[in-house]
C-alpha positions as CSV (number, residue, x, y, z in Angstrom):
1,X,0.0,0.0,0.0
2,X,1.2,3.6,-1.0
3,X,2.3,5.7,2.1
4,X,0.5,9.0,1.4
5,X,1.4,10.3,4.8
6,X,3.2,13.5,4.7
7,X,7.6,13.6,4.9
8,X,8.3,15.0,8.1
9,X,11.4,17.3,6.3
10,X,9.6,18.4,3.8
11,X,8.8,22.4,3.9
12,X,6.5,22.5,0.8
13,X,3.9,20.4,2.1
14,X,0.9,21.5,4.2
15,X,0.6,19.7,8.0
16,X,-2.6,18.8,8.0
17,X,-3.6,15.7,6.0
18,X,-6.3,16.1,3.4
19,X,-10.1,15.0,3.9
20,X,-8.9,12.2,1.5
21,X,-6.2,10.7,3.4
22,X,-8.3,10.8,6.6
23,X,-11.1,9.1,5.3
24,X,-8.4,6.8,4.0
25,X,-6.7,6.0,7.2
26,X,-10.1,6.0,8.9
27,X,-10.7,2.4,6.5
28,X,-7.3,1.0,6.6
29,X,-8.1,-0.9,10.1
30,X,-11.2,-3.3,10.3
31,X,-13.6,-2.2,13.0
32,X,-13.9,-4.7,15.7
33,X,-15.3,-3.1,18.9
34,X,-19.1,-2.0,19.4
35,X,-17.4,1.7,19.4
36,X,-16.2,1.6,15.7
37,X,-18.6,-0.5,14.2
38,X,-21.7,1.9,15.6
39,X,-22.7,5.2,12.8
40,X,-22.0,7.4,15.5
41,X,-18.4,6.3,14.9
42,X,-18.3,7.2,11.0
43,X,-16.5,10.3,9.9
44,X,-18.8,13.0,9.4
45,X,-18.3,14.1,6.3
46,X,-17.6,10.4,4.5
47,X,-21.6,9.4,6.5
48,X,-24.3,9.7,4.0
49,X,-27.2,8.9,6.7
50,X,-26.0,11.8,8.5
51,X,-25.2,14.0,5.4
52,X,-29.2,13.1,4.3
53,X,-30.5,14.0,7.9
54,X,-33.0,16.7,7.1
55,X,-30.9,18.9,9.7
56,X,-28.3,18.9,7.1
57,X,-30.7,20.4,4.7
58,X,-28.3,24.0,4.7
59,X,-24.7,21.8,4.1
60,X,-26.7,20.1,1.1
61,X,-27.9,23.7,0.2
62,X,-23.7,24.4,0.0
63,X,-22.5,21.7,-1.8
64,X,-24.7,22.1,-4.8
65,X,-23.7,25.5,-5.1
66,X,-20.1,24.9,-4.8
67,X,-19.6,21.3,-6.4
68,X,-20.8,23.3,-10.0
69,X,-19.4,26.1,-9.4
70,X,-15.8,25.1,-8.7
71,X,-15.7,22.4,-11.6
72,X,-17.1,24.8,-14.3
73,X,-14.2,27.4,-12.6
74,X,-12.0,24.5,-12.9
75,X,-12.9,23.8,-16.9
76,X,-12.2,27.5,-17.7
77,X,-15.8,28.1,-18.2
78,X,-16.3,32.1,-17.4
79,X,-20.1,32.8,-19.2
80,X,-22.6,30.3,-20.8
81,X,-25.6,30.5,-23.1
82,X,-28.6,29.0,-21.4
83,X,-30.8,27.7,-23.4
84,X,-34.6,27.0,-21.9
85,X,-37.5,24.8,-23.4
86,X,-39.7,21.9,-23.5
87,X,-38.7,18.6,-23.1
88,X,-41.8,17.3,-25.3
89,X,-40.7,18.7,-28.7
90,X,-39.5,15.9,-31.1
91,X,-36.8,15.9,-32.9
92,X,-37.8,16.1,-37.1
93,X,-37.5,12.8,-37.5
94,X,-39.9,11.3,-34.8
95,X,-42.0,13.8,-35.7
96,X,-42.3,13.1,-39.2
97,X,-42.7,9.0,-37.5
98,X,-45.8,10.3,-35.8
99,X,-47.2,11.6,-38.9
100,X,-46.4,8.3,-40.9
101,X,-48.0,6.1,-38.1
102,X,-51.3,8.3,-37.4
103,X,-54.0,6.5,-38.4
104,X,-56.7,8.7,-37.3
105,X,-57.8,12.3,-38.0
106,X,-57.2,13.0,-33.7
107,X,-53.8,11.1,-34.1
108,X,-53.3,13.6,-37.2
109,X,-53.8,16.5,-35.9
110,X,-51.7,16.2,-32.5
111,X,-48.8,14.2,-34.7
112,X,-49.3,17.5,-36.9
113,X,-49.2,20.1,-34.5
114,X,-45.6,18.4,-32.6
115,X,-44.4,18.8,-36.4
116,X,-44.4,22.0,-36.7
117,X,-43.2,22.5,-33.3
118,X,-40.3,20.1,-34.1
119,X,-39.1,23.3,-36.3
120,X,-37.6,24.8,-32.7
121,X,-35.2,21.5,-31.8
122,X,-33.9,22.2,-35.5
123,X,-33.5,26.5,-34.1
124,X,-32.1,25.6,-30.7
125,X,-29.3,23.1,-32.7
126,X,-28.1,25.6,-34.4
127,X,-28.4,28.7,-32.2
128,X,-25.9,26.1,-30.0
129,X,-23.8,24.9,-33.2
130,X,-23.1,29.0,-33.7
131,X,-22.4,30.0,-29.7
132,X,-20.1,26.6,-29.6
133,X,-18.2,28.1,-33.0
134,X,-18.0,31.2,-32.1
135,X,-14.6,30.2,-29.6
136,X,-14.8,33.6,-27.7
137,X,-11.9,33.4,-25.2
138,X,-10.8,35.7,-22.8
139,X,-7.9,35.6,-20.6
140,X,-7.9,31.9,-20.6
141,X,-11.9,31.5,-20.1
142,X,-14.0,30.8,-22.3
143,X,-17.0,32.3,-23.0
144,X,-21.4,31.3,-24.1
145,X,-20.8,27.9,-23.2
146,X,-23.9,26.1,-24.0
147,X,-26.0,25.1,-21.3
148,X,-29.3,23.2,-21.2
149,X,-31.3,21.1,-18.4
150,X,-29.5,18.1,-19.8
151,X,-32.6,16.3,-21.2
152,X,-34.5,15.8,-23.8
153,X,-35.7,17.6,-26.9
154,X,-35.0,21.4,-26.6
155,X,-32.5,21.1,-23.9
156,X,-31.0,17.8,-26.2
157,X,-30.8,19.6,-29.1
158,X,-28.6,22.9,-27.5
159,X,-26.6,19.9,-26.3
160,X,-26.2,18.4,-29.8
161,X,-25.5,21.6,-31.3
162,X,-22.6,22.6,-29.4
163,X,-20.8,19.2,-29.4
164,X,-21.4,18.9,-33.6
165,X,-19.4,22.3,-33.7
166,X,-16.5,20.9,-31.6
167,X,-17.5,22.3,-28.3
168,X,-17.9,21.2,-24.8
169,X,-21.3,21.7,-23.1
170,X,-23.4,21.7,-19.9
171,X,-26.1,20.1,-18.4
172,X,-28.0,20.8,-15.5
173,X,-30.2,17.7,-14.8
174,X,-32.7,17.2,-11.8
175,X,-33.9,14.0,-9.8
176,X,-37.5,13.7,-10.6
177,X,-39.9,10.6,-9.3
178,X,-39.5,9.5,-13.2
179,X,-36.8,8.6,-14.6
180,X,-34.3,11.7,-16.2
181,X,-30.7,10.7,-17.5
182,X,-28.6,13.2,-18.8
183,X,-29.0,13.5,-22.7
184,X,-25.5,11.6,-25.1
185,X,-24.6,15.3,-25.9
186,X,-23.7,16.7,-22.8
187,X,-19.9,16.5,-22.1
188,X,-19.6,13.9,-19.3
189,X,-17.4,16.2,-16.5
190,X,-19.7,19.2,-17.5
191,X,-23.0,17.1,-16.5
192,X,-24.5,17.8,-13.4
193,X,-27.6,16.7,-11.0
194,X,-29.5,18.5,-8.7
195,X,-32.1,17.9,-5.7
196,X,-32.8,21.5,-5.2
197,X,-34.7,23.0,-7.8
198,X,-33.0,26.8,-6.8
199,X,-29.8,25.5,-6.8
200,X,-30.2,24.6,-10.4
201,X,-32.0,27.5,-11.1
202,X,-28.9,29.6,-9.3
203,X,-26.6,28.0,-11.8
204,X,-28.4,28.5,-14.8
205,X,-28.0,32.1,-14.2
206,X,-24.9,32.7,-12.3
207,X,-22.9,32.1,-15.3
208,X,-25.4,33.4,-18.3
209,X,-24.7,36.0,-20.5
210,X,-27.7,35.2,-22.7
211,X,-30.3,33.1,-22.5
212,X,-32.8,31.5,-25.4
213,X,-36.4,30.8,-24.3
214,X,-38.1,28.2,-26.9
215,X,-41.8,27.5,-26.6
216,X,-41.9,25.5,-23.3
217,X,-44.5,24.5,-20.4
218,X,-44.8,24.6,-16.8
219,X,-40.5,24.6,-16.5
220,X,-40.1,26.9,-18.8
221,X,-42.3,29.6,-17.9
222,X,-40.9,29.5,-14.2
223,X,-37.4,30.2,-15.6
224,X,-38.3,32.6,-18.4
225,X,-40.7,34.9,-15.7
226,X,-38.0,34.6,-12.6
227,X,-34.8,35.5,-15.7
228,X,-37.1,38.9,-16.5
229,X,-38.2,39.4,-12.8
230,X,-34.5,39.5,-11.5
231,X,-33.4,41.6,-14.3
232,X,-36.8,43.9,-13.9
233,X,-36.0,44.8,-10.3
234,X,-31.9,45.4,-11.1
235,X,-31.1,42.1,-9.2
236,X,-29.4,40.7,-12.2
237,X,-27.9,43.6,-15.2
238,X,-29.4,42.7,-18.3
239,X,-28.7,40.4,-21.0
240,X,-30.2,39.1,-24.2
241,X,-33.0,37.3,-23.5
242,X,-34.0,35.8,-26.7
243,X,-37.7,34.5,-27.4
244,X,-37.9,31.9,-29.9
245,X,-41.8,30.7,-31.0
246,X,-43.3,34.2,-31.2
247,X,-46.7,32.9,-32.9
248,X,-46.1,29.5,-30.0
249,X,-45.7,33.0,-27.1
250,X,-48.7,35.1,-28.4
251,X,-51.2,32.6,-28.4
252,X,-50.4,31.3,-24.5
253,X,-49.2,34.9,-23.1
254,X,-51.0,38.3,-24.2
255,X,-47.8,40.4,-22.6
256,X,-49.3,43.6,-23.7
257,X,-52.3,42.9,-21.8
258,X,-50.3,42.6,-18.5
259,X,-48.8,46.0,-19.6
260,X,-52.3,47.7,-20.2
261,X,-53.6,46.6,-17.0
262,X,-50.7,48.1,-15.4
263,X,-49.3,45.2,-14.0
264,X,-45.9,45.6,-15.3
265,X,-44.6,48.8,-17.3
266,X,-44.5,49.2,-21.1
267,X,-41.0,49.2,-21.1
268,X,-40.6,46.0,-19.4
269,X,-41.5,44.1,-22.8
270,X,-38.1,45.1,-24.0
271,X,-36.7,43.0,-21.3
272,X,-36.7,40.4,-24.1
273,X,-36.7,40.0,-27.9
274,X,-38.5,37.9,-30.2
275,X,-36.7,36.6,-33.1
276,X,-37.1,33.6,-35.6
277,X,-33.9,32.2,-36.4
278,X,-30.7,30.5,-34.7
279,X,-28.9,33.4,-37.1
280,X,-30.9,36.8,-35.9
281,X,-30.6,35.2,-32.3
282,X,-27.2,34.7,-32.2
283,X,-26.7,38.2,-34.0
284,X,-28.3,40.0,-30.8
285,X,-26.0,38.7,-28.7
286,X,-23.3,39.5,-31.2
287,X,-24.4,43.3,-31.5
288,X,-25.1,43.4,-27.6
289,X,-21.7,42.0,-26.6
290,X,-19.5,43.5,-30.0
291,X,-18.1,40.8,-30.7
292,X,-15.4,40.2,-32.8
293,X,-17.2,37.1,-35.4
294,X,-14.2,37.1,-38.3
295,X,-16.8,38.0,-40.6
C-alpha cells in the first residue's frame, strides 16, 4: 500500500492531512469493537445517513452550489448560453414517425401540431452549433458555453449543437420521481444533478450571459418569468434574453395585456426579444456583446 502520509522534512507540504487521506486511514483498520462499528463512529463528512438528515438540509444547500461552481471554474468556463425549453418537442425525424403512423384524424392532428413544433429543436441546434463556433476566449476563459437542463428535446438539441461544432457543453439535470438521464450530448465532466430546484436555477443564471427561451410548459415559464423578474427589479444587469416561438408565445401569453392593465410597465416588454432564427438570435447577442465574429 502507498504511504500518502506527509515527509516529516519536507517544507512545501501542508501539515494537516487532506479530507482524503483521513477518510483513507479511517478504513485501513477493520472495525472490531461495538465503538467503531456503531454510525456514531463514522467520519462526518464520509456518513451519507447523517449528510441526508434533514438537519443537514443548509450543508446540502452548500454543496450544490459549490460542487458546479468550482468544476465549471475549474474547466475554464467564465459565461454560458442558457438555453430553456420543453422537453416534449421531437426531434424532425420522430416527428415526421408520428405523422407516418397516425392512423386517425385525432392522431393527425396532435402528430401535426408536434411537427411544426419540431421546427424549434432544428432553431435551438443551431443557435448552439453558432455560440459553440464562435470560440470567444478571454484571458484563458472561455465564454457562451452552451448550457441546457441536460434532457431531452430542446434542452437535447442545445446539447447536440454545441458538441457537432466541436464544443464542450453543460447540463443541469434534476432528480424527478420518473426517470431523467442526462442527454448523449452533454460533455460527461460538464453534466451535473440537482435535488434543489434553486440551486439549479442559481446556476443556470450565475454564469449566463444570454439566455434562449423556446416555446416550453410549466419549466419553462418558471425560468423565463424569474430570468425577466431578476433583471426587472436590477437584481441581475441585463442580458439578451431571446424569445424563440413568437406565434407558440402570443397565443399562451397576451404580454401587452399585463402591460395595459398596469401590472408591469411598457417598457418591461423590451426586457426580451423575439426573433425567428438560430442566425438573428445569435446576431443580438453579437451586436449586444461587439463581438469580434471574423466575418
Amino acid at each position: 500500500m502507498t504511504d500518502n502520509r506527509i515527509p516529516p522534512s519536507s517544507l512545501s507540504h501542508q501539515r494537516f492531512y487532506q479530507a482524503e487521506q483521513e477518510a483513507g486511514f479511517a478504513e485501513e483498520h477493520p472495525r472490531t469493537s461495538p465503538q467503531q462499528q456503531d454510525p456514531s463512529y463514522r467520519l462526518a463528512f464520509h456518513d451519507a445517513d447523517f449528510l441526508l438528515r434533514q438537519e443537514l438540509r443548509p450543508v446540502r444547500f452548500q454543496l450544490e452550489l459549490l460542487k458546479p461552481e468550482m468544476l465549471l471554474d475549474e474547466a475554464g468556463i467564465a459565461s454560458t448560453l442558457v438555453v430553456y425549453g420543453s422537453a416534449r418537442i421531437p426531434t424532425p425525424e420522430a416527428a415526421q414517425a408520428a405523422l407516418d403512423a397516425a392512423t386517425t384524424p385525432e392522431a393527425l392532428a396532435v402528430a401535426q401540431r408536434m411537427a411544426d413544433r419540431s421546427r424549434w429543436y432544428e432553431q435551438a441546434r443551431q443557435l448552439a452549433h453558432l455560440a459553440a463556433g464562435s470560440n470567444v476566449v478571454e484571458k484563458g476563459k472561455r465564454h457562451f458555453v452552451v448550457c441546457s437542463g441536460g434532457g431531452p428535446s430542446i434542452m437535447e438539441a442545445a446539447n447536440r449543437g454545441a458538441r457537432e461544432a466541436g464544443g464542450e457543453t453543460i447540463g443541469l439535470n434534476i432528480t424527478l420521481r420518473h426517470e431523467q438521464a442526462p442527454n448523449r450530448y452533454v460533455t460527461p465532466h460538464l453534466s451535473f444533478q440537482f435535488h434543489y430546484f434553486a440551486l439549479r436555477k442559481m446556476h443556470f443564471l450565475l454564469r449566463a450571459r444570454a439566455v434562449a427561451v423556446f416555446p416550453g410548459g410549466f419549466g419553462t415559464f418558471d425560468e423565463f418569468f424569474e430570468l425577466l423578474t431578476l433583471i426587472q427589479t436590477g437584481k441581475m444587469q441585463p442580458i439578451p434574453v431571446l424569445l424563440f416561438g413568437g406565434d407558440y408565445w402570443d397565443k399562451v401569453i397576451n404580454f401587452n395585456a399585463i402591460a395595459e392593465e398596469g401590472m408591469i410597465g411598457f417598457d418591461d416588454l423590451e426586457l426580451f426579444h423575439r426573433v425567428d432564427s438560430a442566425e438573428e438570435g445569435w446576431q443580438r447577442i453579437v451586436d449586444f456583446y461587439a463581438l469580434e465574429t471574423g466575418d
